[in-house]
C-alpha positions in Angstrom: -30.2 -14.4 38.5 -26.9 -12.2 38.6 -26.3 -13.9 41.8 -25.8 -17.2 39.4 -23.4 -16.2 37.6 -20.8 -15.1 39.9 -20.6 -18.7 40.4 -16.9 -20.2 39.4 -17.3 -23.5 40.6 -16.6 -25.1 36.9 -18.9 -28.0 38.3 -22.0 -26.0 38.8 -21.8 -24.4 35.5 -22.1 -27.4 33.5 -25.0 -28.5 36.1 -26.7 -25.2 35.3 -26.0 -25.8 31.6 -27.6 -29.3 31.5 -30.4 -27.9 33.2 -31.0 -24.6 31.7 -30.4 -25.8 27.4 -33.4 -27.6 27.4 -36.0 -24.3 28.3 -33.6 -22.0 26.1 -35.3 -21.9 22.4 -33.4 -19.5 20.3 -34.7 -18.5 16.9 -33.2 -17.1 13.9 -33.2 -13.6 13.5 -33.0 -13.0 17.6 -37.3 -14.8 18.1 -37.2 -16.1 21.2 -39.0 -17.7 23.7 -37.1 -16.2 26.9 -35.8 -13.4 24.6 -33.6 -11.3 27.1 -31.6 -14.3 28.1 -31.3 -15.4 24.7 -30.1 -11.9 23.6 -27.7 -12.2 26.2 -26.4 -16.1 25.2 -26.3 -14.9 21.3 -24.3 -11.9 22.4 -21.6 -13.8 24.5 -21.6 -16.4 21.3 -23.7 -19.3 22.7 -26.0 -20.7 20.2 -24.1 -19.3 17.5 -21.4 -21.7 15.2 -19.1 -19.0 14.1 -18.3 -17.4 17.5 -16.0 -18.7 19.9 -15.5 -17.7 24.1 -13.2 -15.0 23.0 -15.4 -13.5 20.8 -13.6 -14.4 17.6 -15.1 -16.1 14.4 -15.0 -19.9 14.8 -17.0 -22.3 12.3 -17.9 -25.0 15.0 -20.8 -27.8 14.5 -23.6 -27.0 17.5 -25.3 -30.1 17.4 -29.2 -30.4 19.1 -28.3 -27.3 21.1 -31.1 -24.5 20.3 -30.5 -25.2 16.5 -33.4 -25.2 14.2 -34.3 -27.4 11.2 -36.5 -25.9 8.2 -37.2 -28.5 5.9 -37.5 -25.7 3.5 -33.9 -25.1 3.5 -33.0 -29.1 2.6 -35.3 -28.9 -0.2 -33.6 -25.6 -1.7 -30.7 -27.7 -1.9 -31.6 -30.5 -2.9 -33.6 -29.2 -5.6 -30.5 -27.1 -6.4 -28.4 -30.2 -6.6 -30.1 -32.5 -8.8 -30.8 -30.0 -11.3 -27.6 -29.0 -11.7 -26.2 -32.2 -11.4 -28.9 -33.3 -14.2 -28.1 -30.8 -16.6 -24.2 -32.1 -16.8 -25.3 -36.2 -15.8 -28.1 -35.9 -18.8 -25.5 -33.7 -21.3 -22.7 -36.3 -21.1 -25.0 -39.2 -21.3 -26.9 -38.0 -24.3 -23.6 -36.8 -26.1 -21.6 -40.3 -25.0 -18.7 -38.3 -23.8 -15.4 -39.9 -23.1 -11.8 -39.2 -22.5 -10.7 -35.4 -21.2 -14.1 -34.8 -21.8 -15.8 -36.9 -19.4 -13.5 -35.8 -16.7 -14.5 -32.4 -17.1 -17.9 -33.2 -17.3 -17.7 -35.7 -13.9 -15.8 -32.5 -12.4 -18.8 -30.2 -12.9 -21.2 -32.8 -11.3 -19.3 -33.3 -8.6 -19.1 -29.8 -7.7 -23.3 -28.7 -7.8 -23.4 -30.0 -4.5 -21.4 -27.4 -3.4 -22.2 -24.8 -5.3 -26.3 -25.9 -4.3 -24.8 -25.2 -0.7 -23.3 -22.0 -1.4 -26.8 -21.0 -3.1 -28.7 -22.4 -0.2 -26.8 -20.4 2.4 -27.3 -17.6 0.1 -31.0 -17.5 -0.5 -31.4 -18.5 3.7 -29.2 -15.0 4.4 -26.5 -17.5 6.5 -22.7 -17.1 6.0 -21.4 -19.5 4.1 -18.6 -20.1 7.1 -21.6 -22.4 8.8 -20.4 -25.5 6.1 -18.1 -26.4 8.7 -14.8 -25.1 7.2 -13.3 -26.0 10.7 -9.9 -27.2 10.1 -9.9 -30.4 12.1 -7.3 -31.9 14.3 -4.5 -34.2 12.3 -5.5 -37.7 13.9 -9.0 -36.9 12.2 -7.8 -36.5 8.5 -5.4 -39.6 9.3 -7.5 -41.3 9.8 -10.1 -40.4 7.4 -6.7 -41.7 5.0 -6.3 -45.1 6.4 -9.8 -46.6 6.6 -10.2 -46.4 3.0 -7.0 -47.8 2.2 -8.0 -50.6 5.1 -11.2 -51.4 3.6 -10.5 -51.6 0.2 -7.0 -53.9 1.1 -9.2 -56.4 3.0 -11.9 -56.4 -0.3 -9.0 -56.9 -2.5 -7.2 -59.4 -0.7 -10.7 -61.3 -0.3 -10.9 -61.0 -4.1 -7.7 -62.3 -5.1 -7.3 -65.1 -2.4 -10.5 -66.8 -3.2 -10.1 -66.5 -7.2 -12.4 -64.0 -8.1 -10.0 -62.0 -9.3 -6.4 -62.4 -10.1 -3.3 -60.5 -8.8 -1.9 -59.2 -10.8 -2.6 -57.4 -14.2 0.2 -58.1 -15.9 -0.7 -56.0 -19.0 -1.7 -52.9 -16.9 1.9 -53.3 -14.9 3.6 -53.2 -18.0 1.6 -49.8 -19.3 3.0 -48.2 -15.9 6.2 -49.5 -16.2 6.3 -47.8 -19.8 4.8 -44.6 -18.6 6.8 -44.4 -15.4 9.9 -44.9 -17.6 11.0 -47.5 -15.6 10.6 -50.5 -18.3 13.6 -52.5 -17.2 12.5 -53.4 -13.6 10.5 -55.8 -12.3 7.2 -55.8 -11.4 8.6 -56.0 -7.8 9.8 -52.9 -8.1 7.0 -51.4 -10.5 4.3 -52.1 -8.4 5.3 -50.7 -5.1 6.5 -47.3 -6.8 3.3 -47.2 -8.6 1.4 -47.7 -5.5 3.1 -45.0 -3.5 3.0 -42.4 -6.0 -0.4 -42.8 -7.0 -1.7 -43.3 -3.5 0.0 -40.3 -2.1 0.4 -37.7 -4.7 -2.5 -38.7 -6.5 -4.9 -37.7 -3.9 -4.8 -34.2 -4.4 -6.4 -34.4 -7.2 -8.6 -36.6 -6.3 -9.3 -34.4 -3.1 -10.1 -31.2 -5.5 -13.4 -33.7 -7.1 -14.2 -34.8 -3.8 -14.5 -31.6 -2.0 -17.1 -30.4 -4.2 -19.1 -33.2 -2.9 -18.7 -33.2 0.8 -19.1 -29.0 1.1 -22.4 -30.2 0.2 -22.7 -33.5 1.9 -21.0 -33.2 4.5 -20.8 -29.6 5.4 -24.3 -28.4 4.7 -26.7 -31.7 4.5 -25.2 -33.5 7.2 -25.3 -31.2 9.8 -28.7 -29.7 9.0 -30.3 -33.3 9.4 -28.4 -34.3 12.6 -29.6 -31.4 14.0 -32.9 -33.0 14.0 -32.2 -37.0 13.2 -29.6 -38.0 15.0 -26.8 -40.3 14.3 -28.4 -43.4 12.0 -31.5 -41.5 10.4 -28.9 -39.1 8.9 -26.6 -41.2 7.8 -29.4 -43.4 6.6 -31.1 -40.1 5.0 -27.8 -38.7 3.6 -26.6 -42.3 2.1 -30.1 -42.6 0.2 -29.5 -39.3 -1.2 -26.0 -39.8 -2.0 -26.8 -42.9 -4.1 -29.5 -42.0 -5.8 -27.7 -38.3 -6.8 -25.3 -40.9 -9.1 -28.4 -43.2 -10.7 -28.5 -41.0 -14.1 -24.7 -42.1 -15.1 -25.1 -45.5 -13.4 -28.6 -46.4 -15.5 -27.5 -44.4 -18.8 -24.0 -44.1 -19.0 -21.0 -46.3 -18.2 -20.4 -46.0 -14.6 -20.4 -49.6 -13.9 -18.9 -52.7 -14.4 -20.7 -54.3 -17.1 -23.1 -56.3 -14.6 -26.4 -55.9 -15.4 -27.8 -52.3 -14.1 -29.9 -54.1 -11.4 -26.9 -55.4 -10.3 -24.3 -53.2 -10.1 -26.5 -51.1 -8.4 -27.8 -52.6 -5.6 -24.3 -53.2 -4.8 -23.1 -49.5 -5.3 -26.3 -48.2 -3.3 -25.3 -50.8 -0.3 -21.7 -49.1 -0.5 -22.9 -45.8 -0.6 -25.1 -45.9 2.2 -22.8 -48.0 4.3 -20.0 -45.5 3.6 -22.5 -42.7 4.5 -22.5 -43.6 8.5 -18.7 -43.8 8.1 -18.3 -40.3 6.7 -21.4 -39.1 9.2 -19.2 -40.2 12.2 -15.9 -38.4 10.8 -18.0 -35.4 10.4 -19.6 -35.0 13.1 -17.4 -35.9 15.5 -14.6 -33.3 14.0 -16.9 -31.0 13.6 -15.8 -30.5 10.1 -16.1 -31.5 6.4 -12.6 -31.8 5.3 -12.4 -35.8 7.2 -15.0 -36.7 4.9 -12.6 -34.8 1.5 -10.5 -37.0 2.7 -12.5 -40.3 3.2 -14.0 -39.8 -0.3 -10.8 -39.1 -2.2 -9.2 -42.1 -0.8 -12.1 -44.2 -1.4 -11.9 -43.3 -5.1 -8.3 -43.2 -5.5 -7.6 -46.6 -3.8 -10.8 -48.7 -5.8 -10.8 -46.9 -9.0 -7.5 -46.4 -9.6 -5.1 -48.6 -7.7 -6.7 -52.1 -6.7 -9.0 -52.3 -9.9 -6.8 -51.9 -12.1 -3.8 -54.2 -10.4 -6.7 -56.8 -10.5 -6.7 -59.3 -13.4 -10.3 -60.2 -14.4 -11.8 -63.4 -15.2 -15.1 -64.4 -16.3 -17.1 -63.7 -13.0 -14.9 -60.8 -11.7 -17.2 -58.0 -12.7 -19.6 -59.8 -10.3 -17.2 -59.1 -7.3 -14.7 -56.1 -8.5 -15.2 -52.6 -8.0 -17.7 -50.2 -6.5 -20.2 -52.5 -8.7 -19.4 -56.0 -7.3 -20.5 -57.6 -3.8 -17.5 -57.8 -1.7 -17.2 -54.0 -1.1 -20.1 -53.6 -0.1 -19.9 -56.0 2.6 -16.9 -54.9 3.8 -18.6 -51.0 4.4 -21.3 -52.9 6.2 -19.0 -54.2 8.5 -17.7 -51.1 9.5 -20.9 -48.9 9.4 -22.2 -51.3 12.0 -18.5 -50.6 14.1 -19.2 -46.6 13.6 -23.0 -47.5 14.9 -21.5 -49.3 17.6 -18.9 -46.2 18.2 -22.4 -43.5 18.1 -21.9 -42.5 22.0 -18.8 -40.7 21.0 -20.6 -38.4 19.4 -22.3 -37.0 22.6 -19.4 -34.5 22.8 -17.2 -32.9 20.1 -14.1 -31.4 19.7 -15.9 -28.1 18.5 -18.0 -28.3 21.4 -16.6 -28.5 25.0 -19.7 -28.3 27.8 -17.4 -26.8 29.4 -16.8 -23.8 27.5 -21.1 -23.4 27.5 -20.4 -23.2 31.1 -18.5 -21.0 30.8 -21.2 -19.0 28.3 -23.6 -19.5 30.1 -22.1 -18.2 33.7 -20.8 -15.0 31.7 -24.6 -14.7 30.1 -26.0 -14.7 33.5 -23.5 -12.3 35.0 -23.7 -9.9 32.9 -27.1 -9.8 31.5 -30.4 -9.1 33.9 
């Protein structure tokens, strides 16, 4: 075997690679079924998410390479999840909150998910640097910005051309125009400003709601299911779970559009799931959670906040508008099926070169016995 590894032909290495992986079963806690080699690939950083070639600390996303799923650890945080979320979903419902109120009390929901991650990676004695803090590369988190924006500007423009809806809200224009201090121009002038601000600076605070979400969506559940799913049962599995998190306000409170419950949501569960192979692909083809902070704080920012409001409603609009209507929905169909479509270019990752386990792998063999 040492004779292997003196091998530099970068060729050969990922040939050896392809060949050896599938025999190489690592188990937490250093159980394994060819446990010298193994000790060897876990010391050089193989196998492990949070160590790089040159030995330093590098959350990464190791996806169906030696990784292990325990069903046990989904169910910690799930069950973490929903009872947390439940105590602040079943509080605000039962007390009718509203104004500064309700955002606080949407702020705490929307961060058990990652607090049921933190506890989870507690409990399981894993570092908490395996949610896939990995900053990504820019053209990730670009566009992670854009295909919101693009899929809620082709609902909207649906909405508004064929009449189920009405652009624009003159009253709401006005209420901008007043708080904006900007009164005496047009809405020309109003709109675009409004747009702009809202759609850029807004979006950090949209990002702080969002990220307690995705540390748990993204950057524990996600990953731990793809591990063993694949591509379309996780985002499949994720999107159920998603949706169904948000049922308690959406069936008891006022998260909806004043269809009836049914109604709205069906349509919000379609979205959700739809969106869920959309924020799947971000993530696991960056190799981190911040795409999908950024895909979810768009989303909100862009429908609940910029193209609702601008929209003026008629009778039927509630029907079509919104999170709660039919049109977005789809829309996010159309491009879950383009991500499905786009699934082979998740066989490789930017956090996870075959090369560089060649490169692992070669040094494992040379070095170890």
């Amino acid at each position: 075997m040492q004779s292997i590894g003196v091998v530099a032909d970068k060729r050969f290495a990922t040939y050896l690679v392809s060949q050896t992986l599938p025999t190489v079963a690592c188990f937490p806690k250093g159980r394994c079924v060819h446990s010298a080699a193994c000790r060897n690939l876990q010391g050089a950083g193989f196998g492990n998410p949070n160590v790089s070639v040159s030995g330093k600390p590098k959350p990464m996303l190791m996806i169906n390479e030696g990784n292990q799923f325990f069903s046990k650890k989904v169910w910690i945080f799930l069950a973490l999840t929903f009872l947390m979320t439940g105590i602040f979903d079943v509080t605000s419902v039962l007390l009718k909150v509203s104004g500064n109120a309700e955002r606080l009390f949407t702020t705490a929901a929307m961060w058990c998910p990652a607090i049921a991650a933190l506890l989870t990676k507690h409990i399981c004695k894993e570092p908490i640097n395996s949610l896939l803090w990995r900053w990504p590369k820019p053209k990730y988190l670009i566009s992670a910005f854009f295909i919101p924006i693009l899929y809620s500007l082709i609902t909207y423009v649906i909405i508004w051309t064929v009449g189920f809806g009405k652009f624009y809200n003159a009253d709401f224009v006005k209420g901008v125009a007043t708080s904006f201090g900007i009164s005496s121009l047009s809405s020309n002038w109003v709109i675009p400003l409004f747009v702009l601000m809202t759609g850029t600076f807004g979006l950090f605070r949209t990002a702080a709601n969002a990220l307690g979400e995705e540390i748990g969506w993204r950057g524990f559940l996600t990953p731990e299911l793809y591990n063993k799913y694949g591509f379309i049962k996780t985002s499949l599995t994720v999107g159920i779970i998603w949706a169904v998190w948000h049922y308690t306000v959406l069936i008891f409170g006022d998260y909806n559009n004043g269809t009836p419950f049914w109604y709205g949501l069906t349509c919000f569960t379609v979205m959700i799931i739809s969106s869920s192979f959309i924020f799947t692909w971000f993530t696991i083809k960056s190799g981190s959670l911040f795409p999908g902070m950024i895909l979810h704080a768009t989303h909100n920012l862009y429908i609940q906040q910029i193209f609702t409001p601008l929209t003026k409603n008629i009778a039927t609009t509630p029907w079509y508008i919104d999170e709660f209507g039919i049109v977005l929905p789809l829309i996010t169909t159309g491009f879950a099926i383009y991500f499905v479509a786009r699934r082979k270019a998740l066989n490789t990752t930017e956090a996870n070169s075959i090369y560089e386990k060649g490169q692992l792998l070669t040094s494992a063999l040379q070095y170890g016995g």
